[in-house]
C-alpha positions in Angstrom: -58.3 -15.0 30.0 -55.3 -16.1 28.1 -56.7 -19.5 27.1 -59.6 -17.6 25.8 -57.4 -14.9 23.7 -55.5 -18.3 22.3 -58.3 -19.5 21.0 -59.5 -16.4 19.7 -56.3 -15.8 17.9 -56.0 -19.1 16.5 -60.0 -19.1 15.2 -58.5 -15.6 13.2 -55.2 -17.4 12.4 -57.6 -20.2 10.8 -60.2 -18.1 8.9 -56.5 -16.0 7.4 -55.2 -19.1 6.2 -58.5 -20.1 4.5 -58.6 -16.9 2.9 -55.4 -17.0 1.9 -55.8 -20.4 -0.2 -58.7 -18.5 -1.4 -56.9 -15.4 -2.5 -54.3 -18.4 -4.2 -56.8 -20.3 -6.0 -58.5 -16.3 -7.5 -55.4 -15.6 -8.1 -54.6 -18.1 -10.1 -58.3 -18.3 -12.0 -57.8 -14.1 -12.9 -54.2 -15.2 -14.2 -55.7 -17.6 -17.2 -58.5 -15.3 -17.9 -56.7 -12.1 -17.7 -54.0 -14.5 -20.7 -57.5 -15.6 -22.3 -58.4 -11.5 -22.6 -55.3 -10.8 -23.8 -55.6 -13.5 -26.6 -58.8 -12.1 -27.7 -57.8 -8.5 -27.6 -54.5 -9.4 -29.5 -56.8 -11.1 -32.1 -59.7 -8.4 -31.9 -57.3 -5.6 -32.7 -56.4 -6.5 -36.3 -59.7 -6.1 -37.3 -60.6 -2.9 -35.6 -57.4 -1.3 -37.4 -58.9 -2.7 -40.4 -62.3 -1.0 -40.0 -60.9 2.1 -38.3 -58.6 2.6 -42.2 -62.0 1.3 -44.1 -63.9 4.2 -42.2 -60.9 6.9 -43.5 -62.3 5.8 -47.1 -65.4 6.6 -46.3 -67.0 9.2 -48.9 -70.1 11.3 -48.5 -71.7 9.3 -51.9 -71.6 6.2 -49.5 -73.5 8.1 -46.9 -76.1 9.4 -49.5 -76.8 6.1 -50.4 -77.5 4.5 -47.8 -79.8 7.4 -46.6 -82.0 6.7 -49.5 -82.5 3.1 -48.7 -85.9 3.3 -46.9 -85.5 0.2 -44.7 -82.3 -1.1 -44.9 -81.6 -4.4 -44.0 -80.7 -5.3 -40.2 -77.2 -6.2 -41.7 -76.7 -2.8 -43.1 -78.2 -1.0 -39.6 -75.7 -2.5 -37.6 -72.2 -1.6 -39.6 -74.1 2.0 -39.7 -74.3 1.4 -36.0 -70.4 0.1 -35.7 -69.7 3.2 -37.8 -70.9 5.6 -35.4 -69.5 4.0 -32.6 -66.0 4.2 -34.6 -66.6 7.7 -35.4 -67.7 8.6 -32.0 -71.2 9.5 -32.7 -74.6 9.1 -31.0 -76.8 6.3 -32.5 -80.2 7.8 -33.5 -79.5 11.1 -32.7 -79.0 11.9 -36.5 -75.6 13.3 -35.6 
């Protein structure tokens, strides 16, 4: 009975100290990409200040305009599209 318990303990012991060199090596990998995301986002958010001050220019002549345009370039559909998002509003709901 006590052999058997031994062994039993030691097979857990064994699977814990694989999974902890597991939980070391994830650990390690989530480290660089969790820098990496930082990196991106440090760079990212320049830009999205930029756009978020370009949207506060925004006038209702630049709207009007590009309603008239009848097909607008893909280009053009997308910023719309980035605008809305920035301005919190449904796409294609015409609000």
């Amino acid at each position: 009975m006590i052999t058997t318990n031994t062994a039993i303990v030691e097979g857990k012991q064994e699977i814990a100290g694989a999974k902890e060199e597991q939980l070391q090596v994830d650990s390690a990998r989530i480290a660089i990409e969790k820098e990496e995301a930082e990196a991106d986002l440090s760079a990212a958010i320049p830009a999205l200040e930029e756009a978020a001050e370009a949207l506060n220019n925004l006038r209702k002549e630049d709207i009007t305009e590009l309603k008239s345009f009848a097909k607008p370039n893909i280009n053009v559909q997308k910023v719309c599209e980035c605008v809305c998002i920035l301005k919190a509003k449904k796409v294609g709901t015409g609000t």
